[in-house]
C-alpha positions as a Markdown table, in Angstrom:
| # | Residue | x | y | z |
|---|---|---|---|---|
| 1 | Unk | -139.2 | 101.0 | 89.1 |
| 2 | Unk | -141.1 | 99.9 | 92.0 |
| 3 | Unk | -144.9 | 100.6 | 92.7 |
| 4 | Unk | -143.9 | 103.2 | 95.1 |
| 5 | Unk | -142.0 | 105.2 | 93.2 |
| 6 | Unk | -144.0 | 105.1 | 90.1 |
| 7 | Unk | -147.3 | 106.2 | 92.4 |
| 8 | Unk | -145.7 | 108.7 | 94.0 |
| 9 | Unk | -143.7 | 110.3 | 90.4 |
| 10 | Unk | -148.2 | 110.1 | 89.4 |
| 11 | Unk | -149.0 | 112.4 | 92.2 |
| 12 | Unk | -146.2 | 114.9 | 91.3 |
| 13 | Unk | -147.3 | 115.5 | 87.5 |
| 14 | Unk | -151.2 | 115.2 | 88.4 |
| 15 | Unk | -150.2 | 117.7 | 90.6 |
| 16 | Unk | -148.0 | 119.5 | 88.0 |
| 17 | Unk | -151.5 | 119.4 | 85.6 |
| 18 | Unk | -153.7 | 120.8 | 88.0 |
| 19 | Unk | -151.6 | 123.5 | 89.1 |
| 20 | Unk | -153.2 | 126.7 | 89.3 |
| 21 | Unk | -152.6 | 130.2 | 91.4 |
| 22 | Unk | -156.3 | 130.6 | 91.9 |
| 23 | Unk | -156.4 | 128.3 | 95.5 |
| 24 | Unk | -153.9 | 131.0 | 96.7 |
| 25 | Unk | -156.9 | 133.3 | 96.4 |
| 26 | Unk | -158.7 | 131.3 | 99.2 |
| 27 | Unk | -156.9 | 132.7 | 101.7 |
| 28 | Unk | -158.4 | 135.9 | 103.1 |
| 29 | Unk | -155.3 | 136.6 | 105.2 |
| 30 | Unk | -153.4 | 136.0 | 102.2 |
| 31 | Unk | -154.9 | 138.6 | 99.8 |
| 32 | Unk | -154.9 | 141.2 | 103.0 |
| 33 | Unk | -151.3 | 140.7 | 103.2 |
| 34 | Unk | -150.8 | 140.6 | 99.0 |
| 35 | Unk | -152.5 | 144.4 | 99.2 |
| 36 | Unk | -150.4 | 145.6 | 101.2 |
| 37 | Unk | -147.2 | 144.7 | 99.2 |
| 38 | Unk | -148.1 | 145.3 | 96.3 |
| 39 | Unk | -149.3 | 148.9 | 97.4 |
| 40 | Unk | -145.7 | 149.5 | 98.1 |
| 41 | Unk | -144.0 | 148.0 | 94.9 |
| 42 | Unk | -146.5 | 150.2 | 92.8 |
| 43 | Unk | -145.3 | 153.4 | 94.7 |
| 44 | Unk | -142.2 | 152.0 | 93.8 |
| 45 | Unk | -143.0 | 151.1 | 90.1 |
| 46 | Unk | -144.4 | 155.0 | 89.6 |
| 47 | Unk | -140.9 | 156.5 | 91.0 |
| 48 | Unk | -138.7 | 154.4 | 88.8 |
| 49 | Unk | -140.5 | 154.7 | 85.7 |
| 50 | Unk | -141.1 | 158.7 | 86.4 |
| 51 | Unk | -136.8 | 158.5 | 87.2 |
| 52 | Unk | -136.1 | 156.9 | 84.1 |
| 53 | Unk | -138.4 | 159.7 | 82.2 |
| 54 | Unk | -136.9 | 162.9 | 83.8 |
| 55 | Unk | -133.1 | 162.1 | 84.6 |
| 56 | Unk | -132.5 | 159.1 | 82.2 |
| 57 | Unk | -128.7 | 157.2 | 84.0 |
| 58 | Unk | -128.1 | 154.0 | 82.0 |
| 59 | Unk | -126.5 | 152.4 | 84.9 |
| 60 | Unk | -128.9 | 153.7 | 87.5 |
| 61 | Unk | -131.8 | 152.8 | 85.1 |
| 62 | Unk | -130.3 | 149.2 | 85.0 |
| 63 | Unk | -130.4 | 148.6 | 88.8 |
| 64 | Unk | -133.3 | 150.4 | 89.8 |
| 65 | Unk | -135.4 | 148.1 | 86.8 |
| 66 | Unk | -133.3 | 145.2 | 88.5 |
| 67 | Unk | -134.6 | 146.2 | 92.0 |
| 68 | Unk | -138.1 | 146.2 | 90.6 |
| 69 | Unk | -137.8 | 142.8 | 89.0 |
| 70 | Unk | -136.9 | 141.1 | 92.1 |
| 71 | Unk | -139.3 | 142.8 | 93.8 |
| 72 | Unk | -141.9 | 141.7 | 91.8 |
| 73 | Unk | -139.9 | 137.9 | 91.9 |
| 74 | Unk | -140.3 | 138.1 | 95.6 |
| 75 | Unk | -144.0 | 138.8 | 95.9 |
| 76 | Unk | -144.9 | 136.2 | 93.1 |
| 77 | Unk | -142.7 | 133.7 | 94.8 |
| 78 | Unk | -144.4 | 134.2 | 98.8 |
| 79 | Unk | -147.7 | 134.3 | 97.0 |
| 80 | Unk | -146.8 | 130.4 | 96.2 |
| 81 | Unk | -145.6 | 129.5 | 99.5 |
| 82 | Unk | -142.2 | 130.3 | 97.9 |
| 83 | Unk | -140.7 | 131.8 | 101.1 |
| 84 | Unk | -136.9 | 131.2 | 100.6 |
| 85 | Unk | -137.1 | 132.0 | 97.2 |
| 86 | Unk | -138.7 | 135.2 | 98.1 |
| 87 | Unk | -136.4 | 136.0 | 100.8 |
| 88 | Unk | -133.4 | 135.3 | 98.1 |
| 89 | Unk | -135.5 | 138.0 | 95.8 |
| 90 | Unk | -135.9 | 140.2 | 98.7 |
| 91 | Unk | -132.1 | 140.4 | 99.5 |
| 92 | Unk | -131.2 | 140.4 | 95.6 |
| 93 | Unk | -133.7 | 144.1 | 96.0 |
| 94 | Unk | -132.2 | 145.8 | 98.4 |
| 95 | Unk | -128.7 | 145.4 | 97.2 |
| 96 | Unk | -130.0 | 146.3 | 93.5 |
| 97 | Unk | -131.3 | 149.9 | 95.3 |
| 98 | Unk | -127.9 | 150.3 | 96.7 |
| 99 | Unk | -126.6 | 149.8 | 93.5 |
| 100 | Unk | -128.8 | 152.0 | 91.8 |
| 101 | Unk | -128.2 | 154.9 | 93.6 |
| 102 | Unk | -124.4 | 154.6 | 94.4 |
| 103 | Unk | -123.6 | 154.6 | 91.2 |
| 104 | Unk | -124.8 | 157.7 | 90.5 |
| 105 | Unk | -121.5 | 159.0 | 91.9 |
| 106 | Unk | -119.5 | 156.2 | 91.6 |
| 107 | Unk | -120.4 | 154.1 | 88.4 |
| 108 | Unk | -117.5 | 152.0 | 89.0 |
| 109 | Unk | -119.9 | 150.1 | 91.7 |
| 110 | Unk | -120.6 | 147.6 | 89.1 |
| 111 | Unk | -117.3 | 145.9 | 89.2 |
| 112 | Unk | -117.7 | 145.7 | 93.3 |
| 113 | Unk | -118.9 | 142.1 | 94.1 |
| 114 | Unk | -118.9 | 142.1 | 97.7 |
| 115 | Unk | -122.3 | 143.8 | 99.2 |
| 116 | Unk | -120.8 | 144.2 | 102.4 |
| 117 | Unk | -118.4 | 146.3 | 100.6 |
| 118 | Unk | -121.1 | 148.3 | 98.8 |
| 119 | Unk | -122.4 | 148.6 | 102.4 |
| 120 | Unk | -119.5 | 150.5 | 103.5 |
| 121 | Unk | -119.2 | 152.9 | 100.6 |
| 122 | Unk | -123.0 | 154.0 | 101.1 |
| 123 | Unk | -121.5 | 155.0 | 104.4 |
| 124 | Unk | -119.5 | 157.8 | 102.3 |
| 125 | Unk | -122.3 | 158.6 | 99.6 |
| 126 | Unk | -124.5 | 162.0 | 99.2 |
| 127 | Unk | -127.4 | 159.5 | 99.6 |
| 128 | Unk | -126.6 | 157.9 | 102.7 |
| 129 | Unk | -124.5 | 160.2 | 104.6 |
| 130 | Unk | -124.7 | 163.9 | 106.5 |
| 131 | Unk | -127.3 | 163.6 | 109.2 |
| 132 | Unk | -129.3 | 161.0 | 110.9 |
| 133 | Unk | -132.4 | 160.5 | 108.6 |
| 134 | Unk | -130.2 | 159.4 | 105.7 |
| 135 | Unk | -127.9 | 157.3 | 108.1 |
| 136 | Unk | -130.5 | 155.3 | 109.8 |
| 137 | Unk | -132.1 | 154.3 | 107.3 |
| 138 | Unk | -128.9 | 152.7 | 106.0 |
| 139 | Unk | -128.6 | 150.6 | 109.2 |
| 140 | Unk | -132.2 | 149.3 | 109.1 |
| 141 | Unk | -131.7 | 148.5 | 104.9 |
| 142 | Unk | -128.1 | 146.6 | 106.0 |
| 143 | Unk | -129.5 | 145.2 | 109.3 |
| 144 | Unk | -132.7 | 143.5 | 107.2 |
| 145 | Unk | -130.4 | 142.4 | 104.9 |
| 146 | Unk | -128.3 | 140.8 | 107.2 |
| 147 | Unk | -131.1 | 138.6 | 108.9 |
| 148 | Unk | -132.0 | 138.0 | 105.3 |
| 149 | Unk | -128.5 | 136.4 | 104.4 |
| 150 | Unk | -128.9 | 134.8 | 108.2 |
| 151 | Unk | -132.2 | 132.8 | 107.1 |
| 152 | Unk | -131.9 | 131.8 | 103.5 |
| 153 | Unk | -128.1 | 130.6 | 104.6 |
| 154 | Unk | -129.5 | 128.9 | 108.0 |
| 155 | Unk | -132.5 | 127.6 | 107.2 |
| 156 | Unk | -132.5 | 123.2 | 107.0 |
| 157 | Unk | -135.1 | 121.1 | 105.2 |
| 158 | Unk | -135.8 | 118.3 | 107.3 |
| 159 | Unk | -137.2 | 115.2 | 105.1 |
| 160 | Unk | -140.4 | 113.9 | 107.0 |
| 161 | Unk | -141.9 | 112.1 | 104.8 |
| 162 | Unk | -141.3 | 109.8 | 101.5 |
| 163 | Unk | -144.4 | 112.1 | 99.4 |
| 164 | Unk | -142.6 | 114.5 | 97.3 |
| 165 | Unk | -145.5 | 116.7 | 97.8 |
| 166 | Unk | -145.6 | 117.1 | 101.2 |
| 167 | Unk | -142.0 | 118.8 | 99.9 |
| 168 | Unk | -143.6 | 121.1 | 97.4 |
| 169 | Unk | -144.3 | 124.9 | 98.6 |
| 170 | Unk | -147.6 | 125.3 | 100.7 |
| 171 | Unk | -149.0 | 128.1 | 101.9 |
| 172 | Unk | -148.2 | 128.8 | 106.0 |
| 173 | Unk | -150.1 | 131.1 | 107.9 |
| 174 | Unk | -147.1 | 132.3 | 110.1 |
| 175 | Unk | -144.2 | 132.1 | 107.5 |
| 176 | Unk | -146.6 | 134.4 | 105.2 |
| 177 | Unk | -147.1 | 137.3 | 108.0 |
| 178 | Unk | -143.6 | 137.0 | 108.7 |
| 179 | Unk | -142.5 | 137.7 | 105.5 |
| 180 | Unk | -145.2 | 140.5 | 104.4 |
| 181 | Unk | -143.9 | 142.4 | 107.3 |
| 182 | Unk | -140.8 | 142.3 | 106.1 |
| 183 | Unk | -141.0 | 143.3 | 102.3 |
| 184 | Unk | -143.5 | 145.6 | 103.4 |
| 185 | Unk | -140.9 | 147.5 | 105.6 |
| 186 | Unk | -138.4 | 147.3 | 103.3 |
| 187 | Unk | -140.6 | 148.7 | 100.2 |
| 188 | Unk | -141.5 | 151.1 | 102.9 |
| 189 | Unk | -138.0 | 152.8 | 103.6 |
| 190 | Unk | -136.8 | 152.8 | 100.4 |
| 191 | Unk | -139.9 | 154.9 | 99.2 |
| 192 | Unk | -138.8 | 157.1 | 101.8 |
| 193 | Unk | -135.2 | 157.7 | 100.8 |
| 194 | Unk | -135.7 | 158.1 | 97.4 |
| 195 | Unk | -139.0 | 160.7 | 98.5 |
| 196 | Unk | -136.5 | 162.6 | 100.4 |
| 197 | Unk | -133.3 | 162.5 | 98.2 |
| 198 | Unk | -135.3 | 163.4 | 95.3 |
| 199 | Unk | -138.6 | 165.4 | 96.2 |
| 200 | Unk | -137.8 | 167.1 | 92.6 |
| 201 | Unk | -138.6 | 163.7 | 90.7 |
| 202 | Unk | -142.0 | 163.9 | 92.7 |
| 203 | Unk | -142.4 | 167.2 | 92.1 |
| 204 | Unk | -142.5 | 166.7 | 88.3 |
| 205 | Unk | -144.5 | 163.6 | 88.1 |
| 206 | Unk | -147.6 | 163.4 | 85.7 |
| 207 | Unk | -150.3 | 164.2 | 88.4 |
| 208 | Unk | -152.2 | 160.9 | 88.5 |
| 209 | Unk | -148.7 | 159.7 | 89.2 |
| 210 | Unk | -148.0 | 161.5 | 91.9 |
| 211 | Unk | -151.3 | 161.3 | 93.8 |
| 212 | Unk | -150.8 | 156.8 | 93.7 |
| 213 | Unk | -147.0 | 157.5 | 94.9 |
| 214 | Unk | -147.8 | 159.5 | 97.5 |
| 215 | Unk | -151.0 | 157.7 | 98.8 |
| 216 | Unk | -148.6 | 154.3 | 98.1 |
| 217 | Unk | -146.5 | 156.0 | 101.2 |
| 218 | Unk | -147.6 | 155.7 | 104.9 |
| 219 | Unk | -148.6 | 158.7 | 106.8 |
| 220 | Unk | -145.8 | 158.3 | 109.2 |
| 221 | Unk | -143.1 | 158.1 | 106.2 |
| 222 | Unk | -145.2 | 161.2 | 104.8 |
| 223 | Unk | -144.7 | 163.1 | 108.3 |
| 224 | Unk | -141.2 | 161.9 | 108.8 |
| 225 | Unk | -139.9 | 162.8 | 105.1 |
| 226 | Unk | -141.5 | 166.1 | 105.4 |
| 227 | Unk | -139.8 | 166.8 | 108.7 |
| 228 | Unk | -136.6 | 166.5 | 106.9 |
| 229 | Unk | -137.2 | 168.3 | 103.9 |
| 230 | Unk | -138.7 | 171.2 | 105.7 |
| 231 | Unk | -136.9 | 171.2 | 108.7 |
């Protein structure tokens, strides 16, 4: 094995050695941006475990747990510098949450592999159908998932150099912001749908519970949810 070779195979496992999340922490825009995500999949975490207390669906349970998982996948992998990984995790979420609640109704969703087809039967659903609140917010879920599928299939590694860690995942500025924006929004409207199909599990939440959801929420989600439920 040439000298090459052999220096640059040293680099990778001193690098391997040393590896350590803490130099992620440098990054003041970084942990500004972590907040604010993770804000979101707590109000999330709170709903799904209160869900899984008061109306207990195995197949529901499954998916929503699923949607939490890669939730959680997605933020651990853009902390990293991860970002098509965390896109990947991102998508995996959303189609878990249409999965969840679809088959509420329909529990023979499980045996439908195309999400595009899942797509189309939210169209029909009690979740997703009957007025404008519940509709748009199934366009903006399927419209973020398809530039999602659009950039993990699209995107190109170009090889610029011959150091294999120059290859490895590195924090960037504008790739982070990009994607914190968009987990953020997505967290954000599916804390609203399941606030407004199911104000009752909110209702019944221990109170500490309740109080983090609901702060967990925006003011305009707040404002807009309310305006549906009271309207």
């Amino acid at each position: 094995m040439s000298r090459r070779i052999n220096r640059d195979f040293t680099k990778l496992t001193e690098f391997v050695a040393d590896y350590s999340l803490n130099r992620f922490l440098h990054e003041q825009n970084q942990l500004l941006e972590c907040k604010s995500m993770h804000k979101k999949l707590f109000g999330l975490m709170i709903f799904v475990a209160e869900f899984n207390q008061q109306n207990p669906t195995d197949i529901t349970s499954i998916y929503m747990n699923e949607m939490i998982s890669d939730l959680m996948l997605s933020l651990f992998n853009w902390v990293q510098g991860m970002y098509k990984p965390s896109k990947l995790e991102l998508r995996c979420a959303i189609e878990e949450f249409f999965k969840s609640l679809l088959a509420i109704d329909n529990p023979i969703i499980i045996n439908v592999r195309s999400v595009y087809e899942i797509f189309e039967l939210a169209h029909s659903d009690r979740h997703f159908s009957g007025d404008e609140f519940s509709s748009g917010y199934l366009v903006q879920l399927k419209n973020d998932y398809s530039v999602l599928c659009q950039i993990v299939h699209s995107a190109k590694n170009t090889i610029i150099s011959t150091d294999a860690l120059h290859l490895l995942p590195q924090y960037n500025e504008e790739r982070s912001e990009e994607l914190q924006k968009t987990y953020v929004k997505i967290a954000e409207n599916i804390l609203s749908i399941l606030f407004a199909k199911y104000p009752e599990i909110v209702d019944k939440m221990h109170p500490e519970n309740k109080e983090d959801f609901l702060d967990c929420l925006s003011k305009t989600t707040r404002k807009t949810v309310n305006n549906y439920l009271f309207s």
